[in-house]
N, C-alpha and C positions, 0 to 999 in steps of 0.2 A: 609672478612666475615667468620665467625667462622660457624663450622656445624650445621646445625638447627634442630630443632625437626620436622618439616619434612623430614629430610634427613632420622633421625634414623628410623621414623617410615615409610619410603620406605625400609628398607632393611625389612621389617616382610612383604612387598607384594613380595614375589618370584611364583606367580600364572602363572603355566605354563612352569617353565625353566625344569621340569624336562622332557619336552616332546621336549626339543634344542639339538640337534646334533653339538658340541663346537669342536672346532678345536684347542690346543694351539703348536703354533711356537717356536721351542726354537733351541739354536745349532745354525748353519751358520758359518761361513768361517772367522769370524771377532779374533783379539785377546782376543776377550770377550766368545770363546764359552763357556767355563767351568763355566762361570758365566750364560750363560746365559741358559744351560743346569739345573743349581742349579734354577734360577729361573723358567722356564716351568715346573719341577716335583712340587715346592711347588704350583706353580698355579692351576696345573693341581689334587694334594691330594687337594686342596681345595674347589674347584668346585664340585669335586667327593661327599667330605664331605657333599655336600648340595643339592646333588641329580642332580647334572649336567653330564649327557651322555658326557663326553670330553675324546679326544686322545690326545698323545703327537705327533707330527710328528716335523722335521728338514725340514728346507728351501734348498731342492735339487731336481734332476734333478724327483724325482717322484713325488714333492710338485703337477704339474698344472695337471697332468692327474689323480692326486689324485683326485683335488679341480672338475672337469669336471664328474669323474666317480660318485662322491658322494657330491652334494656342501652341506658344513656346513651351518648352521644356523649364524654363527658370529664366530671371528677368533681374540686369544688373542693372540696380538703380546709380548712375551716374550725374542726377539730375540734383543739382545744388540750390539751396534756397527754399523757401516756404515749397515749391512745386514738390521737391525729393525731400524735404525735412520735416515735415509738419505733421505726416503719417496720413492724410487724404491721399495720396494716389496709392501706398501699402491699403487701405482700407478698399479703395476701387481692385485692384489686385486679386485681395481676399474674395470679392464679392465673383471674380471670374475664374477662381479657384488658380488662380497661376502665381504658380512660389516662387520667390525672389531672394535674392540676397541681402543679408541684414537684420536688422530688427522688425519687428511686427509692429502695426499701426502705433496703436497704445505706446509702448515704449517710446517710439519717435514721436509722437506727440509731446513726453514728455522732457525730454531731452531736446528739443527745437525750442521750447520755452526756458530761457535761462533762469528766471527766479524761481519759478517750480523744481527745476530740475537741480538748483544750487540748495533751495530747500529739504530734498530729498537727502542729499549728498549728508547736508548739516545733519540732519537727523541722523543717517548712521554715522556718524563721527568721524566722516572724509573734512577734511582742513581745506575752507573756501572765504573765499576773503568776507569781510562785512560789506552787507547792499542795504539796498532799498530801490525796489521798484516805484517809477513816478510815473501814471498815465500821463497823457498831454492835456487831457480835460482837469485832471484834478491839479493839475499844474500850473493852470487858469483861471481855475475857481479860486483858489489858496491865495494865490498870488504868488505872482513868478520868483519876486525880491524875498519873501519871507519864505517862503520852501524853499530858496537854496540856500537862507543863514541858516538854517535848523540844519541843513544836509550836512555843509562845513563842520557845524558846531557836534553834531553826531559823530561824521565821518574823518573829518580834519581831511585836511593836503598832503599832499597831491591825491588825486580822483582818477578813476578812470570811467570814463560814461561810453556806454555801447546801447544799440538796438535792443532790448527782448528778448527780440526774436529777426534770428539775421544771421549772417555769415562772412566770409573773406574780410571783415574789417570794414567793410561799409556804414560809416556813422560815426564810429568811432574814435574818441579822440581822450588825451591824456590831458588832466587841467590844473598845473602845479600851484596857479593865482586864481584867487578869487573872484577878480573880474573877468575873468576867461570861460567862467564856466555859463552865465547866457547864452553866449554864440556855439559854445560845444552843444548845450541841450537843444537850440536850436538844428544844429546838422544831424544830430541825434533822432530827433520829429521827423526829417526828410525822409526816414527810412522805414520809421516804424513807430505807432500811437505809445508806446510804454520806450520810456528812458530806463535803464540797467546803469544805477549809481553805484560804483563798486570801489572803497577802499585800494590805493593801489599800492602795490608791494611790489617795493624794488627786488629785483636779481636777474634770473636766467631764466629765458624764454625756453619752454621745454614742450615737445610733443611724444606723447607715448602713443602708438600703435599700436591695439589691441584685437588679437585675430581668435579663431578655436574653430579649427578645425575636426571637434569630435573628443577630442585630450581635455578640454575645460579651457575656458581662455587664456590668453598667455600674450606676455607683453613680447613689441619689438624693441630691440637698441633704440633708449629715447635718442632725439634728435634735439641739438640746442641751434636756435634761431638768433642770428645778430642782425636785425635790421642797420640799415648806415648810419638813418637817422634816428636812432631808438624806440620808435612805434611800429608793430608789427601791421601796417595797414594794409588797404587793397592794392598801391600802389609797392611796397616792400614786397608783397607776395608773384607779384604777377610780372611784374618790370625785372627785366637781367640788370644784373650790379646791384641791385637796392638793396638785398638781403646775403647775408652769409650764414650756409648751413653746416654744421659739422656732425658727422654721423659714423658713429656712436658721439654724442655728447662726452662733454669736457668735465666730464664729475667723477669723484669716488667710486672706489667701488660700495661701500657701504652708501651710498647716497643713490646709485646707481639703481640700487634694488631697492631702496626704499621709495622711489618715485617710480617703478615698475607695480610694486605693492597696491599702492595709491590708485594706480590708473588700473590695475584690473582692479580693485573694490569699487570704483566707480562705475567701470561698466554694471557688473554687478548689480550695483545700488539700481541704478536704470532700468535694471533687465532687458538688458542690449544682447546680441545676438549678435554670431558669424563676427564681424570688426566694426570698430572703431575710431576714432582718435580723439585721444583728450589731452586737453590744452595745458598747461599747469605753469606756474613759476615758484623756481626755487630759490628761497632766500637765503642771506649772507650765514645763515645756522645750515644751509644742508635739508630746510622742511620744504617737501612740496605743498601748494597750495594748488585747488584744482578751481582753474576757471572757467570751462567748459566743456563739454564732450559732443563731436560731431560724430552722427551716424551716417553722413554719406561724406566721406571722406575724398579730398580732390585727388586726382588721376594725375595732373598733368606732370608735365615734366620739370618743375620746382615744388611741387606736392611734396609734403611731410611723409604720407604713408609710403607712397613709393620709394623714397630715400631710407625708410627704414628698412624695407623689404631688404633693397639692397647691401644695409649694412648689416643683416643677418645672414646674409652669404645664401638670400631664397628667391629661387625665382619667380618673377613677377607676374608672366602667363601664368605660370602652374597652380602658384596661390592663386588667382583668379580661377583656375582650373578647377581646385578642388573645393574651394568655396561656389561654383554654381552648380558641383556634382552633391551637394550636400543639401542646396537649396532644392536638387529636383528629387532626390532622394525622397522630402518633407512631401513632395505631393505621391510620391507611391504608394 
């Protein structure tokens, strides 16, 4: 479900946010703080833009006697990586009654683990490539040489091997040869104890943005990603020149709404909340196939969701506006 003309004409109701005390979380301990530092300042100029009272603070040891001296009105989690994705700090939250934007603990917990959350997907009948998750222990135990000819011989070539549990592309890597795949599971372990061995499906790197303002969720103008060198990594996402974004995406329109379909049933399937974004690739048929769902989605200014926002003709404060008016709503 595409954005509706009640969506748009919810963001022109901001009655009251300028009198919210907004907290946004950014920073923490993850590989992602510098990303995630990049997104709490643009969240944080945006809110501001629209007359929201918001602070920046970092998720550290002054975070709960902050939240106890003075509790905010609603708290936009910004914070990328196990710190904002894994549903421990939504859980700390819960326990000082201060509503947040997003998903609730649970869901995040299960959506930060990719083979759970790809399981989920399979089960209601969302289209997610074939995996196999490999701890690093049992990966050792087996033996490194015989678990990865059974993977080949399961999976075939080309592969694509990620983290877990992880985000921005950190780990990540594309293994078209055989002998290539050691040193991928190897940089894959640097990130995270479980390897994510995932059949890889050529076509069109796609992000859908999935927001619900109160209407039931509703997809953005997906966005199609061209990295230079064909892997959407850390370095493609965060580096100027490395990535080309086109927004709205280069597809049908029947294909258009069918990979719209896809990402809100997967929110859905997760029991996500407020937005997300889920990752997908669409192959040479026109099928999407979903590869993951982020529930704290990047701010910055090469960020997916904000480029959708833009390519829905919505503004970027406001949605932020009316998504923390909604979060403080949940504590009244």
């Amino acid at each position: 479900m595409a954005v509706s003309p009640a969506t748009h004409a919810s963001l022109t109701d901001l009655a009251g946010l300028e009198e919210l005390h907004v907290l946004v979380l950014a920073g923490g301990l993850s590989y992602e703080r510098d990303v995630s530092l990049r997104s709490g300042r643009r969240v944080l100029d945006a809110l501001r833009a629209v007359g929201v009272e918001a602070e920046l603070r970092d998720a550290d040891v002054a975070l709960l006697p902050a939240l106890a001296a003075d509790p905010p009105d609603a708290v936009v989690i910004a914070l990328h990586g196990a710190t904002g994705e894994d549903g421990s700090l939504r859980g700390v939250l819960d326990l000082c009654g201060v509503p947040y934007v997003g998903c609730d603990a649970r869901a995040s917990r299960l959506a930060w683990d990719k083979p759970s959350a790809k399981a989920v997907l399979r089960e209601a009948g969302i289209p997610t490539p074939d995996w196999v998750a490999l701890p690093h222990d049992r990966f050792s135990e087996l033996g490194a040489v015989a678990v990865l000819d059974r993977i080949v011989d399961r999976l075939g070539l080309p592969l694509m091997i990620k983290p877990a549990q992880g985000g921005s592309g950190l780990g990540a890597a594309v293994v078209r040869e055989a002998g290539s795949l050691p040193a991928a599971m190897v940089g894959c372990f640097a990130y995270d104890q479980t390897a994510l061995v995932e059949r890889y499906v050529p076509g069109m790197d796609v992000a859908v943005s999935v927001i619900d303002l109160g209407e039931g969720p509703q997809s953005l103008p997906p966005v199609e990603i061209v990295p230079r060198n064909g892997v959407y990594d850390y370095a493609a996402r965060y580096t100027a020149g490395r990535t080309t974004w086109h927004a709205p995406a280069r597809l049908d329109q029947e294909t258009t709404e069918r990979v719209a379909q896809v990402a809100v049933a997967a929110h859905g399937a997760l029991g996500l909340r407020d937005l997300s974004r889920v990752d997908l690739i669409v192959d040479a048929a026109g099928q999407p196939h979903v590869l993951e769902v982020n529930v704290s989605p990047g701010m910055t200014e090469t960020s997916l969701l904000p480029l959708a926002v833009q390519a829905a003709g919505l503004d970027f404060g406001r949605l932020l506006g009316s998504l923390v008016n909604r979060a403080a709503a949940r504590r009244r």
